[in-house]
N, CA, C and O of each residue as an XYZ file, in Angstrom:
864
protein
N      60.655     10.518     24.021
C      59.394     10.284     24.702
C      58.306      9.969     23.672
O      58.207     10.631     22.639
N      57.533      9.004     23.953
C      56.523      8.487     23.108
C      55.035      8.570     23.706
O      54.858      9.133     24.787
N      54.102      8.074     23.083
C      52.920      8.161     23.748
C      52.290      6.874     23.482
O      51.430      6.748     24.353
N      52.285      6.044     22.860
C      51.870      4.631     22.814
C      50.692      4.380     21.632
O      49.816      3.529     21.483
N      50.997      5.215     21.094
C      49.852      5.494     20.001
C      50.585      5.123     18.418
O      50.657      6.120     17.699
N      51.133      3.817     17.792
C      51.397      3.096     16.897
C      51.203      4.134     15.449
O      50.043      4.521     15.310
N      51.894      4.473     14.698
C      51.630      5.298     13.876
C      51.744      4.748     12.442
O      51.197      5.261     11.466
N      52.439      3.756     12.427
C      52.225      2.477     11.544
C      52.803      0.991     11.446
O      53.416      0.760     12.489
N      52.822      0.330     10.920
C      53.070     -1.163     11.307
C      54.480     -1.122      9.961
O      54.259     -1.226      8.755
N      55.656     -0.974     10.496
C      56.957     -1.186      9.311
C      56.869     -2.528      9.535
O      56.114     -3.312     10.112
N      58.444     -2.560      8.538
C      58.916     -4.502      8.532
C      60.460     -4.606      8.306
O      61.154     -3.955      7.526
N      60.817     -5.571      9.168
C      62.355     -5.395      9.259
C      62.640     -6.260      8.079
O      62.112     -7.305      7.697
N      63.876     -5.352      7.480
C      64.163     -6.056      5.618
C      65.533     -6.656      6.086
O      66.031     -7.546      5.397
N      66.365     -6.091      7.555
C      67.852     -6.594      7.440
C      68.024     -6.680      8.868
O      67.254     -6.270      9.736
N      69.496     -7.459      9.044
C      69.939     -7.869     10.395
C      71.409     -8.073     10.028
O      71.748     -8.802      9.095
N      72.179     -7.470     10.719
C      73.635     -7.578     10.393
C      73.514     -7.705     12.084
O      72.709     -7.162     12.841
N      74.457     -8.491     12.329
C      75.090     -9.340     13.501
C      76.412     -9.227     13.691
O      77.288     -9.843     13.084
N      76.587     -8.187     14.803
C      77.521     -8.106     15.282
C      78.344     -8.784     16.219
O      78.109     -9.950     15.903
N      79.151     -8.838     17.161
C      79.990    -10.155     18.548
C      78.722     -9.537     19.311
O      78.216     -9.026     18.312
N      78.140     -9.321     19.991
C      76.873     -8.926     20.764
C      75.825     -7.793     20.535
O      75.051     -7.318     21.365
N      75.931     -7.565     19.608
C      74.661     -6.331     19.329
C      74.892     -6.851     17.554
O      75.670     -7.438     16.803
N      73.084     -5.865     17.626
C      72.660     -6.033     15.480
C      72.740     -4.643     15.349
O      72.623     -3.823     16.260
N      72.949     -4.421     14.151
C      72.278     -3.441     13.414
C      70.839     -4.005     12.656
O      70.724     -5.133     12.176
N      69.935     -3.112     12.664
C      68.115     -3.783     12.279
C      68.233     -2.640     11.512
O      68.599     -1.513     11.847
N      67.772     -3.196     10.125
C      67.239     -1.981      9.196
C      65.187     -2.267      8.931
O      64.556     -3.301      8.711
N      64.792     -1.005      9.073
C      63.454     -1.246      9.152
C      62.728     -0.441      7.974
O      63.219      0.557      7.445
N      61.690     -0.915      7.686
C      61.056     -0.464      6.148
C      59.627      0.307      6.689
O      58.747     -0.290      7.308
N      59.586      1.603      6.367
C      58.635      2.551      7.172
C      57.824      3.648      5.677
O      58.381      4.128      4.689
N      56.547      3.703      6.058
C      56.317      4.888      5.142
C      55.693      6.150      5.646
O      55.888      7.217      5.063
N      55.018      6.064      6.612
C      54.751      7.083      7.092
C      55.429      8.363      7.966
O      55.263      9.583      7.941
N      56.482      7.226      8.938
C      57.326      7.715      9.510
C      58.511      8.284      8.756
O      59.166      9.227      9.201
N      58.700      7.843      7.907
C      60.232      8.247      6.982
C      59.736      9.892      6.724
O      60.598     10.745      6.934
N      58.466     10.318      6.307
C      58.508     11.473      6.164
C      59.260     12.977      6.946
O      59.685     13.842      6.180
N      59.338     13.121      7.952
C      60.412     13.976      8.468
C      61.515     13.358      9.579
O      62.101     14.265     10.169
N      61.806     12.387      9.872
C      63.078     11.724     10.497
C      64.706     12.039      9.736
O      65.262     11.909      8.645
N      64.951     12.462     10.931
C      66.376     12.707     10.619
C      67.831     11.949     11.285
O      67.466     11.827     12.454
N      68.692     11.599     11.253
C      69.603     10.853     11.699
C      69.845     11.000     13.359
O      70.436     12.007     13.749
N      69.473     10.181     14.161
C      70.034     10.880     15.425
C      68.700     10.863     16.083
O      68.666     10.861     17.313
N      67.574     10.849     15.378
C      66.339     10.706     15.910
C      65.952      9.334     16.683
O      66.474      8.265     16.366
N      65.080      9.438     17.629
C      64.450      8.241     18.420
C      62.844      7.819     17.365
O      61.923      8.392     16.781
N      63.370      6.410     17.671
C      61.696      5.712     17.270
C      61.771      4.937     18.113
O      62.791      4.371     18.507
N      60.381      4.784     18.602
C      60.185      3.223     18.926
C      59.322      1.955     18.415
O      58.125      1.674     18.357
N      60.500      1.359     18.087
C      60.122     -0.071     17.431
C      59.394     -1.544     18.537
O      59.796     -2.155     19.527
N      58.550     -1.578     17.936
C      57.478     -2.550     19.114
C      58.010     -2.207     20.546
O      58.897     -2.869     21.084
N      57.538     -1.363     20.995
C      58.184     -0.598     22.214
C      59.481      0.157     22.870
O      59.482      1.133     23.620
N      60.315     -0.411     22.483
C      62.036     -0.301     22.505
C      62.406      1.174     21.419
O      62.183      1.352     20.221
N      63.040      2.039     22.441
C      63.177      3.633     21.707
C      64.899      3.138     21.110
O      65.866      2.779     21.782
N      64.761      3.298     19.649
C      66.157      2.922     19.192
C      66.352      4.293     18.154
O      65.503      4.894     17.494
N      67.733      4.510     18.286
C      68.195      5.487     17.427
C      68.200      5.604     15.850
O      68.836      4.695     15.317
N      67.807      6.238     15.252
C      68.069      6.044     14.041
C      69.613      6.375     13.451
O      69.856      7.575     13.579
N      70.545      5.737     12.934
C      71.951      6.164     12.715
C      72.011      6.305     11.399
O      72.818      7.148     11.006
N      71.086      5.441     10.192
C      71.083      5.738      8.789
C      70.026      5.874      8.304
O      69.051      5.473      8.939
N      69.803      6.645      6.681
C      68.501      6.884      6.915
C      68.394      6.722      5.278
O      69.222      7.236      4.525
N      67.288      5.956      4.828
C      67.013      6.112      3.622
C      65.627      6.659      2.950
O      64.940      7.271      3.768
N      65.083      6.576      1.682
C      63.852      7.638      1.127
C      62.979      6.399      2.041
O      62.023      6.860      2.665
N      63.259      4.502      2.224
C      62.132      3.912      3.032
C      62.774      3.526      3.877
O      61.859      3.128      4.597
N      64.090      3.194      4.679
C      64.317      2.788      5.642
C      64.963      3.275      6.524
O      65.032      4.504      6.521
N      65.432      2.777      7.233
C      66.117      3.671      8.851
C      66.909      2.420      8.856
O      66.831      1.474      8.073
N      67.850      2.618     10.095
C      68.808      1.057     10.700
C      69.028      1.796     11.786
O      68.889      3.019     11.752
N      69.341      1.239     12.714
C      69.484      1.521     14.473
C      70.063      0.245     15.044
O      69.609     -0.900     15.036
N      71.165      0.733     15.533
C      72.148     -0.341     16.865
C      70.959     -0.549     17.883
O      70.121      0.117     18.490
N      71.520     -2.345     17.659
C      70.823     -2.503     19.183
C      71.729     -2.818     20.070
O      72.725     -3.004     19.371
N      72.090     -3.034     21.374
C      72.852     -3.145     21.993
C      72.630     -4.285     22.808
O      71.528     -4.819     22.686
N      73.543     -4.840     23.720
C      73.497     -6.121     24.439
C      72.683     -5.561     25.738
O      72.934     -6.484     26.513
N      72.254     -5.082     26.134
C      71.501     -4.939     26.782
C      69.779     -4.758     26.799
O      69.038     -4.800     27.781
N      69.456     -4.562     25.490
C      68.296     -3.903     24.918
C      67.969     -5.463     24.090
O      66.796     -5.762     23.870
N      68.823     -6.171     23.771
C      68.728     -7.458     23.585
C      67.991     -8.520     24.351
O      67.007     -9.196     24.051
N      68.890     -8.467     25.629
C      69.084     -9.277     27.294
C      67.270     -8.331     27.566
O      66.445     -9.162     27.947
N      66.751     -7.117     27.451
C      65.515     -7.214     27.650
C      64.238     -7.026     27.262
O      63.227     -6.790     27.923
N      64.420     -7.163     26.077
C      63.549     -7.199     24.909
C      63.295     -8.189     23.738
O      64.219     -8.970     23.509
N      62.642     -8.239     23.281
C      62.408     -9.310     22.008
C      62.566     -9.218     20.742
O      62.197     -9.994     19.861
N      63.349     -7.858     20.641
C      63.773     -7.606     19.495
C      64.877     -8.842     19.112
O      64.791     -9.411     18.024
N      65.962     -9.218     20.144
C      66.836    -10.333     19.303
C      66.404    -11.656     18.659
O      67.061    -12.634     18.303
N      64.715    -11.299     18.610
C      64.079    -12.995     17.903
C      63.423    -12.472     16.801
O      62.635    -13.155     16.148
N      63.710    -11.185     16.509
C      62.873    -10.724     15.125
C      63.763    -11.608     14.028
O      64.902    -11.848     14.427
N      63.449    -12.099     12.791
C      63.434    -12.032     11.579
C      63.014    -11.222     10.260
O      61.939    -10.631     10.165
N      64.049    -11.269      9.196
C      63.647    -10.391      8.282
C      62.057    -10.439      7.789
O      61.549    -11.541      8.000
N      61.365     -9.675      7.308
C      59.797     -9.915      6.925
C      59.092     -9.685      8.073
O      58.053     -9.046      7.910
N      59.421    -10.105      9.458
C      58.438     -9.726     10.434
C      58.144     -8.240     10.961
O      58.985     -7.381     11.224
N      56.878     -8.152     11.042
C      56.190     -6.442     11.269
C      56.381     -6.148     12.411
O      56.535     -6.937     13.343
N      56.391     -4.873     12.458
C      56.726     -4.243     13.650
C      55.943     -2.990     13.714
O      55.733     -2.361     12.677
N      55.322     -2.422     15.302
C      54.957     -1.360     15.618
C      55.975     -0.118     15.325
O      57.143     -0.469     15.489
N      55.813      1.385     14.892
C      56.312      2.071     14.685
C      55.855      3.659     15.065
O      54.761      4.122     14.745
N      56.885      4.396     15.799
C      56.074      5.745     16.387
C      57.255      6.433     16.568
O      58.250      6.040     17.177
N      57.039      7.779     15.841
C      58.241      8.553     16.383
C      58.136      9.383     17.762
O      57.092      9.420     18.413
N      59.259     10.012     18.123
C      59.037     10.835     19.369
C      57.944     11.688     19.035
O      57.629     12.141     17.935
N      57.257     11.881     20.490
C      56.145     12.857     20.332
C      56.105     13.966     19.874
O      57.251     14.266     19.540
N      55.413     14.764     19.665
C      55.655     16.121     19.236
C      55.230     17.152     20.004
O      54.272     16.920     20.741
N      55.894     18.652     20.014
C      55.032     19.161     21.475
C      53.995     19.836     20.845
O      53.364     20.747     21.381
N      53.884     19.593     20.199
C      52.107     20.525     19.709
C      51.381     19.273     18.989
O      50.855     19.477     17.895
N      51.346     18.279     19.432
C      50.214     17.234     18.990
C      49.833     17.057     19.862
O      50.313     17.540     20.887
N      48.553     16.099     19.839
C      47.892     15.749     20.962
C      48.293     14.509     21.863
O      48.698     13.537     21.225
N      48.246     14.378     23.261
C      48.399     13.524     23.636
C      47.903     12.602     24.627
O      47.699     12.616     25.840
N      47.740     11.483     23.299
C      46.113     10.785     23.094
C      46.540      9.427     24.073
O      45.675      8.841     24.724
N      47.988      9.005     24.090
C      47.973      8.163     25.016
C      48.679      7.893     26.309
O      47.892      7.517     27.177
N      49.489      7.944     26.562
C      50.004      8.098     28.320
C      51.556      8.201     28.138
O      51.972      7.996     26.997
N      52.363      8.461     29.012
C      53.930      8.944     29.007
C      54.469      7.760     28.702
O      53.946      6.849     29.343
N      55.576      7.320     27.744
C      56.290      6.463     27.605
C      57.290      6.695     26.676
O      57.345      7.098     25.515
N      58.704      6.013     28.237
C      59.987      6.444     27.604
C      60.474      5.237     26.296
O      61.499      5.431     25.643
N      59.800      4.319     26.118
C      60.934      3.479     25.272
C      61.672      2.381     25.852
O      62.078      1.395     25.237
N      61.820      2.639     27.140
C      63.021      1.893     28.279
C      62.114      1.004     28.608
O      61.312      1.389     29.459
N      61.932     -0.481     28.049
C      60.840     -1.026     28.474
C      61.577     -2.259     29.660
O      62.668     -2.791     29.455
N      60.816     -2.497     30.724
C      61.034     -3.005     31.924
C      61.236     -4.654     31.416
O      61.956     -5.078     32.320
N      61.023     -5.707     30.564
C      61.014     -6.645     30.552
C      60.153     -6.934     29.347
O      59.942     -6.238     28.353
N      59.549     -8.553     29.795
C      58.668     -9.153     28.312
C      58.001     -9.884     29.133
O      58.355    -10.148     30.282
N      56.499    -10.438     28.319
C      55.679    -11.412     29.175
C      55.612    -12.147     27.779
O      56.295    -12.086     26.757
N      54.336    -12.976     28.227
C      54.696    -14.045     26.991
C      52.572    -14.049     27.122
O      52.097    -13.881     28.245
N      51.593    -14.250     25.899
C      50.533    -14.228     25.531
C      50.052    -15.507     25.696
O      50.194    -16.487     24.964
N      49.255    -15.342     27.116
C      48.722    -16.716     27.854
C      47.517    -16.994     26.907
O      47.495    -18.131     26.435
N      46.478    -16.124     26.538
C      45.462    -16.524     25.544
C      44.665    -15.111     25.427
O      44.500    -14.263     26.304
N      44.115    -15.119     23.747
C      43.375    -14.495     23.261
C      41.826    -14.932     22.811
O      41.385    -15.938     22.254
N      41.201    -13.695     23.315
C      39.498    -14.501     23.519
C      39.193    -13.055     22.513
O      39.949    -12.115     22.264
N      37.966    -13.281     22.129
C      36.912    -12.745     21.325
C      35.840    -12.065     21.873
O      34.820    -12.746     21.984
N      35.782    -11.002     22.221
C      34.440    -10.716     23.193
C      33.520     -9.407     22.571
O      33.775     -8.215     22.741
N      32.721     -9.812     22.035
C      32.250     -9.010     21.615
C      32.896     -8.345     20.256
O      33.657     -8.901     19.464
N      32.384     -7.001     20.205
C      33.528     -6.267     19.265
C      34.985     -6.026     19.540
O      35.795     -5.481     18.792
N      35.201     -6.574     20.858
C      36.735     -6.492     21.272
C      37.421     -7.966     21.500
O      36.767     -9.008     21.546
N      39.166     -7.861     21.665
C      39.593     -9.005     22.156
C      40.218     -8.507     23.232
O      40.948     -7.516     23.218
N      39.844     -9.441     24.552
C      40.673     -9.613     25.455
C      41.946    -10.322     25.385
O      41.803    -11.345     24.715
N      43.127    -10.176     25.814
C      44.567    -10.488     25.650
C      45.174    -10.826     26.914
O      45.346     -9.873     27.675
N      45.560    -12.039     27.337
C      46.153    -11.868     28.571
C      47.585    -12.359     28.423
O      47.974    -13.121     27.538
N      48.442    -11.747     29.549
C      49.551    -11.552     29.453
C      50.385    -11.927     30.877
O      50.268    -11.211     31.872
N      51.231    -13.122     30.860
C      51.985    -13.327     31.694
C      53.060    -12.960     31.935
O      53.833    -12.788     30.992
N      53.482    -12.717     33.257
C      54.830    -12.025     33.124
C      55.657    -12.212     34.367
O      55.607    -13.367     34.792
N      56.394    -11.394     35.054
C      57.524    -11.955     36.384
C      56.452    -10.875     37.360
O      55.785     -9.949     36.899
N      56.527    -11.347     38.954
C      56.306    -10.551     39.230
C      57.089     -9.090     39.629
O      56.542     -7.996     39.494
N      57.797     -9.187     39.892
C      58.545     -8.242     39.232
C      57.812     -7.199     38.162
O      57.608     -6.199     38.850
N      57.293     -6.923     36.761
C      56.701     -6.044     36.223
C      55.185     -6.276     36.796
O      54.419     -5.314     36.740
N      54.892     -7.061     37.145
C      53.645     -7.223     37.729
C      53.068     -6.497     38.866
O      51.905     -6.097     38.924
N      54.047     -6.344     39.841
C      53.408     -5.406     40.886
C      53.419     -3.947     40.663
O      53.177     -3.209     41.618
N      53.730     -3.356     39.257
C      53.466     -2.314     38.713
C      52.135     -1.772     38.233
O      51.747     -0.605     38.169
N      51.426     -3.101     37.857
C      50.728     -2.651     37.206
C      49.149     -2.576     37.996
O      48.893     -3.277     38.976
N      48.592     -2.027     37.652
C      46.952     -1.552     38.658
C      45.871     -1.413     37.344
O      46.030     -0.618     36.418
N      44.789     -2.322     37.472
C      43.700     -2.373     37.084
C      42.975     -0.989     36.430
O      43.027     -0.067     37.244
N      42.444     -0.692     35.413
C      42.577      0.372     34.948
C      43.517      1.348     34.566
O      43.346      2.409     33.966
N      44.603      0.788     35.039
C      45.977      1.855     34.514
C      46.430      1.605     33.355
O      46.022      0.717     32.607
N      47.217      2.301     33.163
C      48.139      2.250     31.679
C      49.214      1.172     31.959
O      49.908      0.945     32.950
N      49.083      0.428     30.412
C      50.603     -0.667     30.226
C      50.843     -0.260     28.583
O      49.883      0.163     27.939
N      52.195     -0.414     27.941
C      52.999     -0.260     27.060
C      52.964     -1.892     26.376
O      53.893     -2.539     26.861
N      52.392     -2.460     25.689
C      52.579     -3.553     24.965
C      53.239     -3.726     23.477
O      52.586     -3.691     22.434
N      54.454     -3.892     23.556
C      54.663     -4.101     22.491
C      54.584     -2.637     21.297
O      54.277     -2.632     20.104
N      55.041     -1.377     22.310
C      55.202     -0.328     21.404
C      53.342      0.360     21.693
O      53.190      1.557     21.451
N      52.224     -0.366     22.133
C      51.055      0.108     21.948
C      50.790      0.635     23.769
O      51.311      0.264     24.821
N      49.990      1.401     23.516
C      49.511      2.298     24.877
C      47.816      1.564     25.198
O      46.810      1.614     24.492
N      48.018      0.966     26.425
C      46.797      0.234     26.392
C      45.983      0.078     28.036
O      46.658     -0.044     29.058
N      44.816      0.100     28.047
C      44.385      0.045     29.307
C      44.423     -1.083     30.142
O      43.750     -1.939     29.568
N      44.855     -1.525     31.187
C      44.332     -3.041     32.169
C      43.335     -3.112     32.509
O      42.770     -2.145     33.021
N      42.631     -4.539     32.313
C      41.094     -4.391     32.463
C      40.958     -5.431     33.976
O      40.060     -5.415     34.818
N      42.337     -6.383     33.913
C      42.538     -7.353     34.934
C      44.216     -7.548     35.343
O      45.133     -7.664     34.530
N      44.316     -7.547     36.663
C      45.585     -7.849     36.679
C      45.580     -8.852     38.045
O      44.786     -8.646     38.962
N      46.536     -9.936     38.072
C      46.424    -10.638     39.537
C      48.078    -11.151     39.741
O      48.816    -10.460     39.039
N      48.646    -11.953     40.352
C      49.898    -12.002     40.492
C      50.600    -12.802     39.758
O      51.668    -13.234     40.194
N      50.078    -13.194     38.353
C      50.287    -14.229     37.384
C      50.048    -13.788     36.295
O      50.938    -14.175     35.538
N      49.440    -13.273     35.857
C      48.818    -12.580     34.222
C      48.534    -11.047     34.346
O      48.878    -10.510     35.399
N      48.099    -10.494     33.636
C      47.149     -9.075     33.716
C      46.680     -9.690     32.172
O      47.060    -10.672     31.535
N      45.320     -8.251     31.801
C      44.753     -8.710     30.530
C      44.450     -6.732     30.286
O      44.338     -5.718     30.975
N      44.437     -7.156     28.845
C      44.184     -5.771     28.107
C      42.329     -6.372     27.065
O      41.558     -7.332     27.083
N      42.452     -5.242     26.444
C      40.891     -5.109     26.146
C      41.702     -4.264     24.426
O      42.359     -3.224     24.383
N      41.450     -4.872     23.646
C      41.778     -4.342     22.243
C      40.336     -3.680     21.785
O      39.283     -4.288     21.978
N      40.369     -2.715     21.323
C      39.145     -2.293     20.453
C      39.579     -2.798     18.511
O      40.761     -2.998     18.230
N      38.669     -2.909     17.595
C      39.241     -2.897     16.643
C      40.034     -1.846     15.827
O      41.021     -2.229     15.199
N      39.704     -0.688     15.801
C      41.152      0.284     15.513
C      42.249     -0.398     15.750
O      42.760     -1.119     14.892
N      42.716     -0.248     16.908
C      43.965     -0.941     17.745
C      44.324     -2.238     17.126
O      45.435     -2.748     16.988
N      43.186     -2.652     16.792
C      43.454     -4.384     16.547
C      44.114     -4.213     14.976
O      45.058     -4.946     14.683
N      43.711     -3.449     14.197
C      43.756     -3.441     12.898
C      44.807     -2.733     12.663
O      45.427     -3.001     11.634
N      45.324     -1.586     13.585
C      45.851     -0.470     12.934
C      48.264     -1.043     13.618
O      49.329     -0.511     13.305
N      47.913     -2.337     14.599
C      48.969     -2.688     15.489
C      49.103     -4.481     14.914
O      48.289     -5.255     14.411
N      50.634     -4.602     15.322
C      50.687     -6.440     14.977
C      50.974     -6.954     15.954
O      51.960     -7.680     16.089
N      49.818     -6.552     17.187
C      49.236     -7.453     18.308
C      48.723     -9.035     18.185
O      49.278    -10.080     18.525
N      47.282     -8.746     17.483
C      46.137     -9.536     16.756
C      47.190    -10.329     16.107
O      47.011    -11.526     16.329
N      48.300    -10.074     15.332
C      48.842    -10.971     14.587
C      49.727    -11.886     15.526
O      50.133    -12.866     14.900
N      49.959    -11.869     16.253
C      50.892    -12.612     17.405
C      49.773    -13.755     17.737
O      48.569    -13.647     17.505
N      50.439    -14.885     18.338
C      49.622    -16.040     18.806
C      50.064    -16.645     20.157
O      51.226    -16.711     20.558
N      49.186    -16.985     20.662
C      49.769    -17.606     22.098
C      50.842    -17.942     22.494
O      51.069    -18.840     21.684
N      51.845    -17.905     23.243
C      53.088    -17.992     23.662
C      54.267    -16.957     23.214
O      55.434    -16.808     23.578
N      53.436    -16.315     22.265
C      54.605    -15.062     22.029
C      54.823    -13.953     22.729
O      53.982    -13.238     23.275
N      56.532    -13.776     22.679
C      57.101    -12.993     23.657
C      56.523    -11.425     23.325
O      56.431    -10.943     22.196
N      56.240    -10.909     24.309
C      55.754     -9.214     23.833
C      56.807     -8.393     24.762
O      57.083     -8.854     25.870
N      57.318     -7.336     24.374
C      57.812     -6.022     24.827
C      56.906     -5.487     26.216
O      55.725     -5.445     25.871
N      57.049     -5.097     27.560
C      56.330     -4.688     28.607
C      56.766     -3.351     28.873
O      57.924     -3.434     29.282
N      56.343     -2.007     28.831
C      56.896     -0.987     29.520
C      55.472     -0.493     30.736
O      54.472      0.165     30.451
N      55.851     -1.080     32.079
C      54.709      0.033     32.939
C      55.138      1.443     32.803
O      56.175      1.874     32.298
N      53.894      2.250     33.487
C      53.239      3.366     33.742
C      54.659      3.707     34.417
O      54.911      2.963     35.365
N      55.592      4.623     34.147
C      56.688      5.033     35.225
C      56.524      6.010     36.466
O      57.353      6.339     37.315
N      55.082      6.399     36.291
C      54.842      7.275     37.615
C      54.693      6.470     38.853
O      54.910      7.059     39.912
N      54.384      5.316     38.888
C      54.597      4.332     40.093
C      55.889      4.027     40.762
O      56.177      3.906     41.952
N      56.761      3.913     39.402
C      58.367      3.328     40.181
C      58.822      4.708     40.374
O      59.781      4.644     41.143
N      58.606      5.862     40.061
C      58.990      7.268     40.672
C      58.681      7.189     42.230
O      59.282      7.277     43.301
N      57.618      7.009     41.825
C      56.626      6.988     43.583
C      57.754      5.957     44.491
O      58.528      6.261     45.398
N      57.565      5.046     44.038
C      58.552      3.837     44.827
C      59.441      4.353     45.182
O      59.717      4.480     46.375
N      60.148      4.803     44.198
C      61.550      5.357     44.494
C      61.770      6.430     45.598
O      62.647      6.463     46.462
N      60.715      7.332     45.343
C      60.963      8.469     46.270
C      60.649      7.968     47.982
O      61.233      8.411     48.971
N      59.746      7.105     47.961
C      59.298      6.659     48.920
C      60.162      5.577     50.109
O      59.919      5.057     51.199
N      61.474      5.646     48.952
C      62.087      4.609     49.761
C      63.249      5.212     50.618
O      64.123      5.856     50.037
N      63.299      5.028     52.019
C      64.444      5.939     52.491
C      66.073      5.387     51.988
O      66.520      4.253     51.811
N      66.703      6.789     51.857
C      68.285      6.662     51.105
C      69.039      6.381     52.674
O      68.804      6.720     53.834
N      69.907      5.691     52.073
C      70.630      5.028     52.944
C      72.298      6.259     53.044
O      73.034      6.661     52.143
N      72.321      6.475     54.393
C      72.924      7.413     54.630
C      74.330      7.153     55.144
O      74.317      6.652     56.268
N      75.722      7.384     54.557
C      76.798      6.808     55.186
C      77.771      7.531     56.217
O      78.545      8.482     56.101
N      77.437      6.740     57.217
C      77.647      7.148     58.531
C      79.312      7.045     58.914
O      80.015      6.037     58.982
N      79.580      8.118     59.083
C      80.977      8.105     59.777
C      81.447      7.866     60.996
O      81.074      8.333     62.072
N      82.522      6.900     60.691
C      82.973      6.336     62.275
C      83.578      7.367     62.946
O      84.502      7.965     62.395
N      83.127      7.744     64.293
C      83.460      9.022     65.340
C      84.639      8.114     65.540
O      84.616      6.889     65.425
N      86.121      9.186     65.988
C      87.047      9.105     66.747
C      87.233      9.530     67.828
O      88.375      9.860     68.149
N      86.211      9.646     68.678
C      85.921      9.772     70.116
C      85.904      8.544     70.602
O      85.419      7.592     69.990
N      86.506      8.463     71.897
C      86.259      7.526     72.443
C      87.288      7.663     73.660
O      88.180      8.511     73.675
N      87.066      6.734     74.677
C      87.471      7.064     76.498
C      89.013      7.461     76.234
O      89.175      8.591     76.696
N      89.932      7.082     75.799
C      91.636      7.953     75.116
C      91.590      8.707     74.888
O      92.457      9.500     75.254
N      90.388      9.158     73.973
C      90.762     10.750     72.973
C      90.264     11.446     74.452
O      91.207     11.944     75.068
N      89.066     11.548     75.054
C      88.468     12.459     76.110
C      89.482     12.082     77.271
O      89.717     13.083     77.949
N      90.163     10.944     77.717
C      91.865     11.621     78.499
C      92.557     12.359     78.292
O      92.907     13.183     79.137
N      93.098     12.318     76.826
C      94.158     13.049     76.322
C      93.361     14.257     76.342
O      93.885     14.849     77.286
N      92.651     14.837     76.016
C      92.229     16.011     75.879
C      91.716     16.859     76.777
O      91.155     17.905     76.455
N      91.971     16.226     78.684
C      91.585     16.645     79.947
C      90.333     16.561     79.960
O      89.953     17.643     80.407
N      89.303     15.816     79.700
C      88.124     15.223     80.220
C      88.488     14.070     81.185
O      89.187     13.161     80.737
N      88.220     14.044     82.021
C      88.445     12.586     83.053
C      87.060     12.445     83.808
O      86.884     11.525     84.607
């Protein structure tokens, strides 16, 4: 479990390529300090295992599935990446619940300048789209961030500069694919809300059985 709060910006040094999954080795300094083998990070959103571990790097399987929905299979060596370990239960928690399991990717319709902030907008299927609600929490790319706009084609976030400086958001440019995880207390809601489908057994009653059995 994560909180969306970027703890530093690593950089992937390796890629070994497997028949459908990589191994990604990633170059970290802050985080390397107490990680141990077996541990979760999440890398630009996506919670991946750590399986090796060095004094600066980590490596973690990715799998064909985590591939098929994420954007990790277009990284290259040198490119930066968001970095956050699992939460801790006695820290604070500064940004909203997030498992790692991110729902899909949108792609960065345009970045504007507003003020001391940038607005970011973000296209996507609707599908992750009807998740998301204006003022709520979205998962971008590993970062925990507020919606300032959402409609059935885009939503948009609101960067402050911390965020901007401290994440390799700002460094991305129009048309690039980003990592999406919504708010999961909605698709809970959904879920519960939806009636379970109940499997009904065929009765062996019928006008024979109530003969045979002296009903007439």
């Amino acid at each position: 479990m994560f909180t969306g709060l970027v703890e530093e910006i690593g950089v992937l040094t390796n890629i070994s390529k497997g028949d459908k999954s990589y191994l990604l080795t990633f170059q970290g300094k802050k985080i390397m300090d107490d990680i141990q083998i077996g541990d979760s990070i999440s890398v630009n959103g996506v919670c991946l295992t750590a399986n090796s571990i060095t004094k600066t790097t980590f490596s973690a399987e990715v799998m064909p599935e985590t591939l098929k929905r994420s954007s990790l299979g277009a990284l290259k060596i040198g490119n930066e990446v968001n970095l956050e370990r699992a939460m801790s239960m006695n820290g604070r928690f500064g940004g909203h619940i997030v498992s790692g399991h991110i729902d899909g990717t949108g792609k960065i319709d345009s970045i504007e300048k507003e003020n001391n902030a940038v607005v970011i907008s973000i296209r996507s299927s609707l599908k992750i789209l009807r998740y998301i609600i204006e003022k709520g929490s979205i998962t971008i790319d590993g970062i925990s961030l507020t919606v300032i706009y959402v409609d059935n084609e885009i939503f948009k976030v609101s960067l402050i500069p911390h965020t901007g400086n401290e994440t390799t958001l700002l460094k991305k440019s129009v048309g690039s694919k980003v990592n999406l995880e919504c708010d999961m207390v909605g698709k809970y809601i959904e879920k519960l809300l939806q009636p379970m489908e109940e499997k009904k057994e065929k009765s062996n009653i019928n006008l024979d059985f109530l003969t045979e059995h002296g009903f007439y």
